[in-house]
C-alpha positions in Angstrom: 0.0 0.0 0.0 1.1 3.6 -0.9 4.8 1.9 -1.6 6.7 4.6 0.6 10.1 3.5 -0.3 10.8 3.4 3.7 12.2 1.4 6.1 9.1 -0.1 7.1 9.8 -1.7 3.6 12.0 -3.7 5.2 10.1 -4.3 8.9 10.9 -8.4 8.8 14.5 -7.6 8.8 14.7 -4.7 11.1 12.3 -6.8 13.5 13.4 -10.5 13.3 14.8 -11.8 16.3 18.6 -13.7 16.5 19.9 -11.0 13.5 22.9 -9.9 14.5 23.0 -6.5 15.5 26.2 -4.5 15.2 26.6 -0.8 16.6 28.3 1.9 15.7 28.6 5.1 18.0 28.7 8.4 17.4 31.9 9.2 17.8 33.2 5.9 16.0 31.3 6.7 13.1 33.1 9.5 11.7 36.5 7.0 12.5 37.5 4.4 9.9 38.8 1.8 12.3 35.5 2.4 14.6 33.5 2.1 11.7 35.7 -0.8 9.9 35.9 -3.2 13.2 32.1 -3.2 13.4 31.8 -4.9 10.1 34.9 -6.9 10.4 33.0 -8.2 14.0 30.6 -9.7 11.2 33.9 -11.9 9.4 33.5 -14.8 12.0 34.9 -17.9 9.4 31.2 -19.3 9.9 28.8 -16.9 8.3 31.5 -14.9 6.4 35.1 -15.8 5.4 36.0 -12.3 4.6 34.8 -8.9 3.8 33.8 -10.5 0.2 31.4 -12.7 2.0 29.3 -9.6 3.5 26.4 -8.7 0.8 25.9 -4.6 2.6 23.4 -2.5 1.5 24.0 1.0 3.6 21.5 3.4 3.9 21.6 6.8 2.2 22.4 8.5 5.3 25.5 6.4 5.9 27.0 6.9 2.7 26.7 10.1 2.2 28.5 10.4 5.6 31.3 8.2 4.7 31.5 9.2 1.2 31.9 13.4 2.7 33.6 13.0 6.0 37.5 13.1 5.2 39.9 11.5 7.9 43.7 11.3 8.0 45.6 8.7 7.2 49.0 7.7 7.4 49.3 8.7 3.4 46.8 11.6 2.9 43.3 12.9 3.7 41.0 10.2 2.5 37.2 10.2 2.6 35.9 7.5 5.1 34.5 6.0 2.3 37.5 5.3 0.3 39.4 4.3 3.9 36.5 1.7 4.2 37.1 0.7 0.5 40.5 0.3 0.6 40.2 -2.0 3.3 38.2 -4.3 1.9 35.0 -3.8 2.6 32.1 -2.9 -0.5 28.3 -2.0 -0.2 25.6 -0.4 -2.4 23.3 1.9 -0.9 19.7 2.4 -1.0 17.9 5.4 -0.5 14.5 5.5 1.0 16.0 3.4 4.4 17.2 6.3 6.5 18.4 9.5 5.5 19.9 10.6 9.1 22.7 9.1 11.2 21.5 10.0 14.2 20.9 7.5 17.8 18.6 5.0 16.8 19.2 5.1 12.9 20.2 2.7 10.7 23.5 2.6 8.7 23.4 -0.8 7.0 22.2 -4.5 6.6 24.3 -7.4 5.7 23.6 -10.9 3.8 26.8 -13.1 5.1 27.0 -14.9 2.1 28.3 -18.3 3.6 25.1 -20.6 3.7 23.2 -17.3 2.7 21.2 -19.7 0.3 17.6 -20.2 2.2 18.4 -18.1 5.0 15.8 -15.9 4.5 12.9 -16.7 2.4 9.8 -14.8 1.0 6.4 -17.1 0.0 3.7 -15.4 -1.9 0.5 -17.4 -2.2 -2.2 -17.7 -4.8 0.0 -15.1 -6.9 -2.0 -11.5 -7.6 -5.2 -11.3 -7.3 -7.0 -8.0 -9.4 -9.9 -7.0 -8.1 -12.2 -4.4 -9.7 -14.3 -1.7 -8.1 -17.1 -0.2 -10.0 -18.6 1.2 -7.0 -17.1 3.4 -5.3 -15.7 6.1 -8.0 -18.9 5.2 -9.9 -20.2 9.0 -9.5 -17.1 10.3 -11.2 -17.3 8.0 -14.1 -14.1 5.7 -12.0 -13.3 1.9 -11.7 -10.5 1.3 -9.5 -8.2 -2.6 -10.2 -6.9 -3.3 -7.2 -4.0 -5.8 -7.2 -3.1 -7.7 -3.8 -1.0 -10.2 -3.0 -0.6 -12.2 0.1 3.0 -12.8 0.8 5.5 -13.2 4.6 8.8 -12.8 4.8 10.7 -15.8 7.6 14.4 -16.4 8.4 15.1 -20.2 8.8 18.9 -19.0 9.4 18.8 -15.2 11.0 22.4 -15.9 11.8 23.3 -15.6 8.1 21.9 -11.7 8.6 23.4 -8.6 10.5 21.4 -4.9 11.1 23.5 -2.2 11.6 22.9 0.9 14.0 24.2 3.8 14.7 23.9 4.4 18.2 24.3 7.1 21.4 
């Protein structure tokens, strides 16, 4: 309904229970290495081998923080971004998820991509359904289709997920 491009998009992940949560503070977020050993934290040679086995997805918010915030370095100033980057770790980003990186905002979710096959899984029954309404616009010369679908979204292996926050 009214497809908000939000993160209530997304409320199985931010809800489930047993997804690991990772947190990154305030004053660690603005840090490469505080930022950086939050998701290495998420490399445990179970669920991910490496930083190529976490599938990130960072809110707009985060990246345009790491992507403008420029730190030193023992070569040059760097963007946090590129710090993150050059140590191995790759995301996309998504707009629409949070746009702030305040307490209680998110900065990412990761897919650890070892056994990431079935973790999560999405059934929709009875496919769409198109309903037609010649009633209620019917003094304005309206029929409205209505398309539903009756889906849920589970995680047999939440382990294989991680939410990312900043926090306090």
């Amino acid at each position: 309904s009214n497809a908000n491009e939000a993160a209530g998009d997304i409320t199985g992940l931010v809800t489930a229970a047993s997804v690991v949560e990772k947190e990154i503070t305030q004053a660690n977020k603005i840090l490469g290495p505080g930022t950086l050993s939050e998701f290495a934290e998420l490399v445990d040679g179970v669920h991910a081998m490496s930083f190529a086995d976490l599938r990130t997805v960072t809110a707009i918010g985060a990246w345009q923080l790491w992507s403008s915030t420029i730190i030193n370095s023992a070569a040059e100033n760097q963007t946090l971004a590129a710090f993150l980057r050059e140590a191995g770790l790759r995301w996309s980003s998504r707009g629409g998820i949070e746009a702030a990186t305040a307490a209680d905002d998110w900065a990412a979710f990761v897919g650890r991509a070892q056994g990431l096959d079935g973790a999560g899984v999405m059934p929709v029954w009875a496919s769409g359904r198109l309903t037609r309404d010649r009633y209620t616009g019917a003094k304005k010369g309206e029929i409205e289709l209505t398309i539903s679908y009756f889906w849920n979204l589970g995680f047999p292996r939440p382990s294989s997920f991680a939410r990312v926050k900043f926090v306090a």
